[in-house]
C-alpha positions in Angstrom: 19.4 -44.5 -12.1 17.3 -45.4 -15.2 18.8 -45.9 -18.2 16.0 -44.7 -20.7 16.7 -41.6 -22.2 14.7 -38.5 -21.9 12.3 -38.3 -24.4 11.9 -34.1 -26.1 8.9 -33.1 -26.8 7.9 -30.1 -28.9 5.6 -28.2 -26.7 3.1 -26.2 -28.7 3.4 -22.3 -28.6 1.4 -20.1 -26.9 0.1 -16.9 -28.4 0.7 -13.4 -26.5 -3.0 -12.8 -26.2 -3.2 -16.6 -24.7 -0.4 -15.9 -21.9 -2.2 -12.1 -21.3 -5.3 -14.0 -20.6 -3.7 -16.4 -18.2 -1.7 -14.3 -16.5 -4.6 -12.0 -16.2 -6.5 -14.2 -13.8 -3.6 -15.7 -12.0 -3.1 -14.7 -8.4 -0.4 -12.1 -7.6 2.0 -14.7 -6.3 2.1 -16.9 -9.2 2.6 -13.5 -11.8 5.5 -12.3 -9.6 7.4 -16.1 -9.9 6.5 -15.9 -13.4 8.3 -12.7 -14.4 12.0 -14.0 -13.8 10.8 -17.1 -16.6 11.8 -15.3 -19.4 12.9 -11.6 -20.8 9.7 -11.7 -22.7 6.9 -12.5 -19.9 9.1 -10.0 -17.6 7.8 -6.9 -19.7 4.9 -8.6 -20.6 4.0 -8.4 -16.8 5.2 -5.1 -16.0 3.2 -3.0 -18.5 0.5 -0.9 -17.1 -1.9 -2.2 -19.3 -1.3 -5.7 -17.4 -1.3 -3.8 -14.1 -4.7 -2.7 -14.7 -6.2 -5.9 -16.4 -4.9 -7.8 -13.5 -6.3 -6.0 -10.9 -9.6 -5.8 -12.2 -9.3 -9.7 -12.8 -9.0 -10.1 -8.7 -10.1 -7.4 -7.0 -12.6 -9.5 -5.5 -10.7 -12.4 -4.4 -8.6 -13.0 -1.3 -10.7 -9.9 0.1 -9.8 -8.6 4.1 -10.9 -6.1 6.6 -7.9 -4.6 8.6 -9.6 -3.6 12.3 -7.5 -1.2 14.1 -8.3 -1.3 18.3 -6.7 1.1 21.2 -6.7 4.7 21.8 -4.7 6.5 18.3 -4.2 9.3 17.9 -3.5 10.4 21.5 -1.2 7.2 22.4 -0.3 5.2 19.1 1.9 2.8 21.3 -1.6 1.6 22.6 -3.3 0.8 19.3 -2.9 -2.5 17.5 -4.7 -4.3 14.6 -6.3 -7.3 13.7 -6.8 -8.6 10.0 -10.1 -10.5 9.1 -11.1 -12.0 6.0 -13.4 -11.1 4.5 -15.7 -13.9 3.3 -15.0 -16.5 6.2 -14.6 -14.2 9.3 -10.6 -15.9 9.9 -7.9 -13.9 11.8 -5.0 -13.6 9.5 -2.0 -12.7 10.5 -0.7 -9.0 10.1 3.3 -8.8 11.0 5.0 -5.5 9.5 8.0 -5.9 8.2 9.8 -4.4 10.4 11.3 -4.7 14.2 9.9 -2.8 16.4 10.7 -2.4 20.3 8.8 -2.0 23.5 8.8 1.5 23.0 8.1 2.1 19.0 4.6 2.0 17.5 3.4 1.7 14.2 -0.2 3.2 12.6 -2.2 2.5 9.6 -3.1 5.9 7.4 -5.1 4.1 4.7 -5.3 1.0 2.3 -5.8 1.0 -1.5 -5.1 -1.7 -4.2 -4.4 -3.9 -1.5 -1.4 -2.1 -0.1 -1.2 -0.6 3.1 0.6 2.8 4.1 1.4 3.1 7.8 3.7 5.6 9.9 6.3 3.8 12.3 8.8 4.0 14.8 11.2 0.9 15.9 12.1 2.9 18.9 9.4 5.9 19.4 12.0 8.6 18.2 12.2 8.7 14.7 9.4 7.9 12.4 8.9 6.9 8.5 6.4 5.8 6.1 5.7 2.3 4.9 4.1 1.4 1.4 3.6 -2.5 2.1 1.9 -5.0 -0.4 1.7 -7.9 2.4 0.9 -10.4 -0.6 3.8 -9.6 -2.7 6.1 -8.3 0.2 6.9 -5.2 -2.2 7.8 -2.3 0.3 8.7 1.4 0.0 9.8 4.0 2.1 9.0 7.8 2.6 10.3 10.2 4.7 7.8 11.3 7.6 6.6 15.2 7.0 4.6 14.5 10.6 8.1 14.9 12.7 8.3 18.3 11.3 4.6 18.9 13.1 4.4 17.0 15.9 3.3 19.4 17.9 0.9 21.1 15.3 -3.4 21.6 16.3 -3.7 19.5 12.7 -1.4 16.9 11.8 -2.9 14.3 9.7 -2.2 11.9 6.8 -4.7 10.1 3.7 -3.4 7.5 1.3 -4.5 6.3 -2.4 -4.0 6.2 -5.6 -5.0 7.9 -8.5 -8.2 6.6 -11.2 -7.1 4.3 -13.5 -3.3 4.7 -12.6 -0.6 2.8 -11.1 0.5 6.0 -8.9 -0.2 6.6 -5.4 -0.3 9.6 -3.4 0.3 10.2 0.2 -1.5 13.4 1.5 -0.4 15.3 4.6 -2.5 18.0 6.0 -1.8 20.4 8.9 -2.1 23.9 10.7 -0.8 25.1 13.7 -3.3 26.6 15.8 -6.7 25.9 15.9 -7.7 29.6 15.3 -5.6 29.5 11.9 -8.0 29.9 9.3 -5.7 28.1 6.4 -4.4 24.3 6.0 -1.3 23.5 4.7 -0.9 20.6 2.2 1.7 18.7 1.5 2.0 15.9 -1.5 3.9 12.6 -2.3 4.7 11.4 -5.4 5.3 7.9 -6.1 6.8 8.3 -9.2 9.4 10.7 -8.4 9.8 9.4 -4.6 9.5 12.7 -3.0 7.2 15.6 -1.1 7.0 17.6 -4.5 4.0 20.1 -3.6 2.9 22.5 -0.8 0.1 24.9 -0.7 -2.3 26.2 1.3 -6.4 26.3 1.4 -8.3 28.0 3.4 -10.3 25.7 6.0 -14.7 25.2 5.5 -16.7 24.9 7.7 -19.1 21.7 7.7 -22.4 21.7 8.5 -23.6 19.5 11.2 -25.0 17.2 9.0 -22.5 16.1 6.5 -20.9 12.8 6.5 
């Protein structure tokens, strides 16, 4: 062991509007590791405001297409997907995090500020939603209002989150006959964690040419 003694150096201090910016263009990784530092930089790096500044820092960075292949929704066992960078065509890899059997089967409903919302079964009985960042490895759960229609005409699901927000919102929407001339909707809020509206709309007809 050496026997000099540590030298202490006065670092200099960094301004609030210095670490903002810096933190602002850092990847999501490095933020995350950051936050247990210190009590300040913790709160610093939860605000909404940072949310939003750091999002529209990287939204362009790190950018991938998620390919789904096989035969949904008839036979969701039979459908798999495949992640793809964006910029350099190379296959990333795409593991849930969660075990699933021979017999369970997970789906993709949508993507939106780079999280992913799918519907999943471990054993093909009983299904849930996941809310998965796959870079931070943040998850959430929400119960699966499908199960209740399984055997509906309409039984489908849209993800995303609001303009400008932090807050998501899964949308189910379904009828059961295809002679029924109303939908029934079905909301979920990510703030309080739970299917908090339901309402019905009368369907429209779209004309042959609309996208």
């Amino acid at each position: 062991m050496s026997h000099t003694p540590p030298n202490r150096v006065c670092m200099p201090h960094l301004g609030d509007e210095l670490v903002w910016k810096i933190f602002a263009k850092a990847n999501s990784k490095t933020v995350g590791r950051c936050r247990s530092t210190n009590q300040s930089w913790r709160y610093t790096l939860l605000t909404p405001s940072f949310v939003k500044e750091h999002y529209k820092q990287n939204k362009n960075r790190e950018q991938s297409v998620i390919i789904g292949i096989g035969y949904y929704p008839a036979n969701e066992n039979s459908q798999w997907f495949e992640r793809v960078d964006a910029q350099t065509g190379e296959h990333l890899d795409l593991n849930i995090p969660v075990a699933i059997n021979n017999f369970g089967y997970y789906a993709l409903i949508g993507s939106d500020h780079g999280n992913l919302c799918l519907r999943y079964s471990q054993d093909g009985l009983i299904s849930r939603l996941l809310i998965w960042n796959p870079l931070t490895r943040m998850l959430a759960f929400a119960s699966d209002e499908a199960r209740k229609h399984s055997r509906y005409a309409v039984s489908i699901y849209a993800f995303g989150y609001l303009e400008d927000t932090i807050e998501y919102r899964i949308v189910h929407v379904y009828k059961r006959h295809y002679s029924d001339t109303k939908m029934s909707w079905t909301f979920y809020n990510s703030y309080k964690r739970n299917w908090t509206e339901q309402f019905k709309a009368k369907s429209r007809r779209l004309a042959r040419n609309t996208l």
